[in-house]
C-alpha angles and dihedrals in degrees: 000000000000110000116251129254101249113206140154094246105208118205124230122236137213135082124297090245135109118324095000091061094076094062089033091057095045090049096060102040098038085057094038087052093034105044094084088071106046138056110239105218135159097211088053108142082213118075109201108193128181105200146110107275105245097061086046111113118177128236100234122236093026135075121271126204109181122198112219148150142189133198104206140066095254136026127227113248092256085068099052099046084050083056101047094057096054116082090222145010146210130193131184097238148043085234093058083041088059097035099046081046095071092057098046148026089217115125107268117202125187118223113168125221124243162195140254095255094204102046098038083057106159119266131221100235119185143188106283111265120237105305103021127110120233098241120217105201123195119182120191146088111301093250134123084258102063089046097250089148089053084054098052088053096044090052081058095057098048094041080113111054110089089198096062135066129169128230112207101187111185136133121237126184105242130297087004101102107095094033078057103052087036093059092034086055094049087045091056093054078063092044116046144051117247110269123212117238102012107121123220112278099214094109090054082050095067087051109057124114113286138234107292101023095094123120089046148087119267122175117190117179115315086338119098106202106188120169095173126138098237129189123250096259082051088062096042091053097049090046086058088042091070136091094198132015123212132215114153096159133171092225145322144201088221124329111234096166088059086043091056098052087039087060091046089050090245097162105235143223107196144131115262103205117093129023090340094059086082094066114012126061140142085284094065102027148331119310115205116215127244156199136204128240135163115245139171112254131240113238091011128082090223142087126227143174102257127175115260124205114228105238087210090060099044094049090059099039086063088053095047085062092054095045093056106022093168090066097047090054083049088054092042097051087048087054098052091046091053092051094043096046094047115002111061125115098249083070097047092048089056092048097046086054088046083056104045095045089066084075105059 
C-alpha cells in the first residue's frame, strides 16, 4: 500500500453564509474526499489551509500550503502580502493560477473543485406541462459578483411573461434583506451600461420581502424569494426543479453552484471567463458576453478591472434556452457527463494528496 501524505490539516473558519460558504464547502467535502490518502496529523512538518489569502497566517518552523482563490484581474494588497507568506499555493483554476502568477514565484498547482457524484446524479428535465410555469433558479449571495443585479433586470424583462417565473434562492443574516437589495440596486446604476427597454425597478423595490420575514418562502408575482437555510437533499431537489439554472457572474474562483447544476443536466446561462472557463463553455451551455470595467469592490478598499456580463446578452441567451429547449436538454446532459467524468470531489481528493505530497 502507498504511504500516506501526512499534514497538519488546519480548518477554516467563518460562517456558511454568503460569501464564506464557498471556502467553508470546500473545506468539508475536499478533506472528507481526501482524507483516505493522507495521514491527519497535528505534528505534521507540512501545514495544508483552505482560506482567502489575506486572513492566512503561517505556523512557523513547518511548511505551509494555503488553498486559496480570487474573481477579479488584480488583488488588493492584503492578498498579495497573504500569499507571499505561504511555501506553496493552490488554487481551483487555471485563471487564479495565471492571476496569482503575476504576484509570486511560489509553485502554483491547480486542483479543481468538485461534486458528489452520486447525489448530484443527472436529472430528465422536459418541457412544463399545461399549467406550469418554466422556472429560472439562481442560487448565491445577493452581491454585484454572483450577478444578483443581472437577475433583477432580467426579471424585468420577463414581468410579462405569464409562463415564467424566477427562483432566487440566497441566505441573508437577518433584517438585512431590503438594505441588501437596496444597496445591491444603487451599485448596478455604477456598473452597467444603460440598457434599452428595461424599465426602472423601483416598484419592485417597494415590494420586496420585508424586515422579519427571512428564513422563509415568498413568492411575489412570477419571483420566488426564498432565505432559508435548506438541507443538502433541499438543495438537491430545487437544482432538479429548474428549467434553467443561472449563473452571470463577474468572476469566480471556480463556480460550484454552476458545477452542481451542470451534474443534475440543468441547462445553464452563465459567463465562461474565470474559474468557470475550465468547465463550462458554448458546448455544454450558454455562455453570456461580456465586457470589462473597473469597480470598487465590495468588501475590498480597492478598484479592478473585473469582467462584467452584458445584460442584453444574458437576457437572450435565456431566451435562446426556452426557444429550443431540445437543445438545451442536449447541452445539459453534456454538461452533467463532463462534471461527473472529470469534476467530483474523489478526484479532487486524490489530486490534493499528489500535490501535497510534493512537499514532504
Amino acid at each position: 500500500m502507498q504511504k500516506k501524505v501526512k499534514v497538519c490539516w488546519r480548518e477554516s473558519t467563518g460562517t456558511h453564509v454568503g460569501n464564506a460558504l464557498g471556502y467553508n464547502t470546500h473545506n468539508k467535502f475536499m478533506k472528507k474526499y481526501a482524507s483516505q490518502f493522507l495521514d491527519l496529523d497535528v505534528d505534521a512538518d507540512t501545514t495544508f489551509t483552505i482560506m482567502p489569502a489575506d486572513m492566512f497566517v503561517p505556523i512557523k518552523g513547518k511548511k505551509n500550503v494555503l488553498f486559496s482563490m480570487w474573481e477579479s484581474l488584480e488583488v488588493p494588497n492584503s492578498y498579495k502580502a497573504g500569499l507571499s507568506l505561504a511555501d506553496g499555493l493552490i488554487v481551483p483554476s487555471s485563471f487564479c493560477k495565471n492571476l496569482f502568477r503575476k504576484y509570486t514565484d511560489l509553485p502554483i498547482d491547480v486542483c479543481w473543485e468538485g461534486v458528489e457524484s452520486e447525489s448530484y446524479s443527472f436529472y430528465q428535465r422536459q418541457l412544463p406541462k399545461s399549467g406550469e410555469k418554466f422556472r429560472f433558479l439562481w442560487v448565491g449571495a445577493p452581491n454585484p459578483r454572483k450577478g444578483y443585479p443581472l437577475v433583477l433586470e432580467a426579471i424585468k424583462a420577463f414581468a410579462g411573461n405569464p409562463h415564467v417565473e424566477f427562483y432566487i434562492k440566497t441566505t441573508v443574516q437577518p433584517m438585512n434583506w431590503v438594505q441588501t437589495i437596496k444597496n445591491t440596486w444603487k451599485r448596478r446604476k455604477l456598473i452597467f451600461r444603460t440598457e434599452k427597454g428595461l424599465r426602472s425597478f423601483s416598484r419592485m423595490l417597494r415590494r420586496v420581502p420585508r424586515p422579519g420575514l427571512e428564513g422563509q418562502v415568498i413568492r411575489q408575482g412570477n419571483v420566488i424569494f426564498d432565505t432559508r437555510h435548506v438541507s443538502f437533499d433541499e438543495l438537491i431537489s430545487l437544482y432538479n426543479s429548474a428549467h434553467c439554472f443561472l449563473l452571470p457572474s463577474f468572476g469566480e474562483g471556480w463556480g460550484l453552484t454552476l458545477s452542481e447544476a451542470m451534474a443534475t443536466g440543468a441547462p445553464c446561462v452563465a459567463t465562461s471567463n474565470t474559474g468557470t472557463a475550465d468547465f463550462f463553455d458554448e458546448s455544454v451551455g450558454y455562455v453570456v458576453d461580456h465586457y470589462i470595467k473597473p469597480i470598487q469592490s465590495l468588501n475590498y478598499n480597492f478598484t479592478s478591472d473585473t469582467y462584467i456580463p452584458d445584460t442584453n446578452s444574458f437576457v437572450r441567451r435565456m431566451i435562446d434556452v426556452m426557444n429550443n429547449y431540445g437543445e438545451a436538454l442536449k447541452r445539459g446532459k453534456r454538461a452533467s457527463d463532463r462534471i461527473h467524468k472529470k469534476f467530483t470531489w474523489e478526484k479532487s481528493g486524490k489530486r490534493l494528496a499528489e500535490i501535497l505530497s510534493k512537499y514532504q
